[in-house]
C-alpha positions in Angstrom: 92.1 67.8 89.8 95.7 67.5 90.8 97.2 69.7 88.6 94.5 72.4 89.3 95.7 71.9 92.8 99.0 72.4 92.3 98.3 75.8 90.0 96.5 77.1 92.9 99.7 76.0 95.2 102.4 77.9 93.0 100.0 80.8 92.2 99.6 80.9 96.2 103.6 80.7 96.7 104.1 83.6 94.1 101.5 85.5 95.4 102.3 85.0 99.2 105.8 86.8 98.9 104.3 89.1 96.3 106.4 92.6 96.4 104.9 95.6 95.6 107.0 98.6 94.2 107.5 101.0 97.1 107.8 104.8 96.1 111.5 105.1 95.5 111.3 101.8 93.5 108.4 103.7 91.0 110.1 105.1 87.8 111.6 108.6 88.8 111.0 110.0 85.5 107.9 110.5 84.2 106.1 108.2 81.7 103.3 108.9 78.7 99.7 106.9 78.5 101.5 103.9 77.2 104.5 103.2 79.0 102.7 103.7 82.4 100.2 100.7 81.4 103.2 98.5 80.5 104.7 99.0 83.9 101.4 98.5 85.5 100.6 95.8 83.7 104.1 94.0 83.6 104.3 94.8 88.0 101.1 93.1 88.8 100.5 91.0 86.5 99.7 87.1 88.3 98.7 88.8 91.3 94.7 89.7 90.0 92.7 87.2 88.4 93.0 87.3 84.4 91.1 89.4 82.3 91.7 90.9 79.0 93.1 94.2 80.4 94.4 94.9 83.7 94.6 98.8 82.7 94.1 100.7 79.5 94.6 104.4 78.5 90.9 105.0 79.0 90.6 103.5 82.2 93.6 106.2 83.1 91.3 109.0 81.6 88.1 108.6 83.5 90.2 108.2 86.8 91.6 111.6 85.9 88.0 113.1 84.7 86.7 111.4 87.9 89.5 113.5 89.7 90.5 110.1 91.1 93.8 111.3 90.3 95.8 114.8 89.4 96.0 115.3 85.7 99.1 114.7 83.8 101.7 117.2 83.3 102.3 117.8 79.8 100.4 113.8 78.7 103.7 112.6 81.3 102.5 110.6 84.3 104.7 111.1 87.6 105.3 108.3 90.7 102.6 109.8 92.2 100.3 109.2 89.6 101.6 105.6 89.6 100.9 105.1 93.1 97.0 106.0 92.8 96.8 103.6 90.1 98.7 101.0 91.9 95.6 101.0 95.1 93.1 101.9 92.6 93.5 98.7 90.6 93.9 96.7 93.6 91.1 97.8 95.8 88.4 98.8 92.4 86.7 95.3 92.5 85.9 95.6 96.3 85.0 99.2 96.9 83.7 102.0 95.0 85.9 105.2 93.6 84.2 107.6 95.4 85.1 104.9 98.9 88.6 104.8 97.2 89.0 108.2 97.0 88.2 109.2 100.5 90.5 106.6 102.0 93.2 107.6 100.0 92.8 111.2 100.8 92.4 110.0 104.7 95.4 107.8 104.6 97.6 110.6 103.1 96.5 113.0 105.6 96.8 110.8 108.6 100.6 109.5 107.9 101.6 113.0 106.1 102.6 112.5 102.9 101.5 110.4 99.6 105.0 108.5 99.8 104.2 107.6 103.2 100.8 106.4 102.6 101.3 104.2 99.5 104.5 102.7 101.6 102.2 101.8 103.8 99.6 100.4 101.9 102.1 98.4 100.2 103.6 96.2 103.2 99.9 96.1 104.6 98.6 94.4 101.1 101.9 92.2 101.1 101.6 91.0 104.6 97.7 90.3 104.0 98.9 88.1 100.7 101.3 86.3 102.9 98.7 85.2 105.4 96.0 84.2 102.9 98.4 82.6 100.8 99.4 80.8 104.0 96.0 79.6 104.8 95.7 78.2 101.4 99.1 76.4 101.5 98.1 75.5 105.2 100.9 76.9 106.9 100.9 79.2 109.8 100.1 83.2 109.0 103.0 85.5 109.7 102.5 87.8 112.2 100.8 91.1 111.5 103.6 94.6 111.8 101.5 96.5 114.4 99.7 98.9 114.2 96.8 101.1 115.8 92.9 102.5 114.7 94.6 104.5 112.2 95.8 101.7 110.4 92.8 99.7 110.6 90.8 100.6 107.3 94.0 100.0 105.5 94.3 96.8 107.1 90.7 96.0 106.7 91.2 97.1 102.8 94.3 95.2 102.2 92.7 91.6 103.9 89.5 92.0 102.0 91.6 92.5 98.5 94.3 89.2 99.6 91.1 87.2 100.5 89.4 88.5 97.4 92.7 87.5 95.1 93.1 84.0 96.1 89.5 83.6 96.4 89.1 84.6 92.8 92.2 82.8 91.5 90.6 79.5 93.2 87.6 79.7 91.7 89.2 80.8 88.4 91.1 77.5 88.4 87.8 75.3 89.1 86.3 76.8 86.3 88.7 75.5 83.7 87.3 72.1 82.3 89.3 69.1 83.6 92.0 67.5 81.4 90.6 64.2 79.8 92.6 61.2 80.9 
């Protein structure tokens, strides 16, 4: 029981200061089918609860069929491309695409720009790691940046998904049988 408890403490330490690549930090050039799943996979890996894949090529296919996200140019996938797949993998277990879609497409209008948008969504999904991760390490949350009713369903999205992550990753933990003594 104590070592379950302290692989839910480190995963909660990792994940509380969690950093998610912001738009300039995506790869500038543009990647084919497989390198974009090793950078997916390789950048949030520990954060979602282990399966066999986090993302495979035909996952990437049906978002683009689904128009989820633009085609590739040329089979090369851009940062922007990257982005989508980032919230898409993060927010897929809580809402469905056709949710996902529309808040992107609302989130990118109401701050301008994709870059802008994902930026955003970024630091809100960090900070709401940080203060569920804090809860399950019992310290104090950080304070929340501030924002106003535009922000909110980003907010909204980004605590359900941190709840939803350490949630998962503690019950993942009490499923494993205990060590014999």
């Amino acid at each position: 029981m104590e070592d379950k408890e302290q692989q839910l403490r480190q995963w909660a330490e990792t994940a509380g200061s969690f950093h998610l690549l912001r738009w300039e930090e995506l790869p500038e050039l543009e990647l084919y089918m497989d390198q974009v799943v090793v950078v997916l996979e390789s950048k949030l890996a520990g954060l979602l609860p282990p399966r066999d894949r986090l993302i495979t090529p035909a996952m990437v296919n049906n978002y683009v069929k689904l128009g989820l996200i633009p085609k590739p140019n040329k089979k090369k996938y851009s940062r922007r491309h990257l982005a989508y797949l980032v919230v898409i993998l993060l927010m897929k277990e809580l809402f469905p695409i056709a949710q996902i879609r529309t808040a992107i497409q609302m989130q990118t209008a109401r701050e301008g720009s994709g870059s802008k948008a994902y930026d955003l969504f970024c630091t809100e999904t960090e900070h709401a790691l940080a203060a569920a991760c804090a809860e399950m390490l019992g310290k104090p949350a950080p304070s929340a940046p501030p924002s106003g009713p535009d922000g909110r369903l980003l907010r909204m999205a980004a605590r359900a998904f941190a709840c939803r992550a350490a949630a998962a990753q503690e019950a993942a933990l009490e499923a494993l049988p205990a060590e014999a003594e």
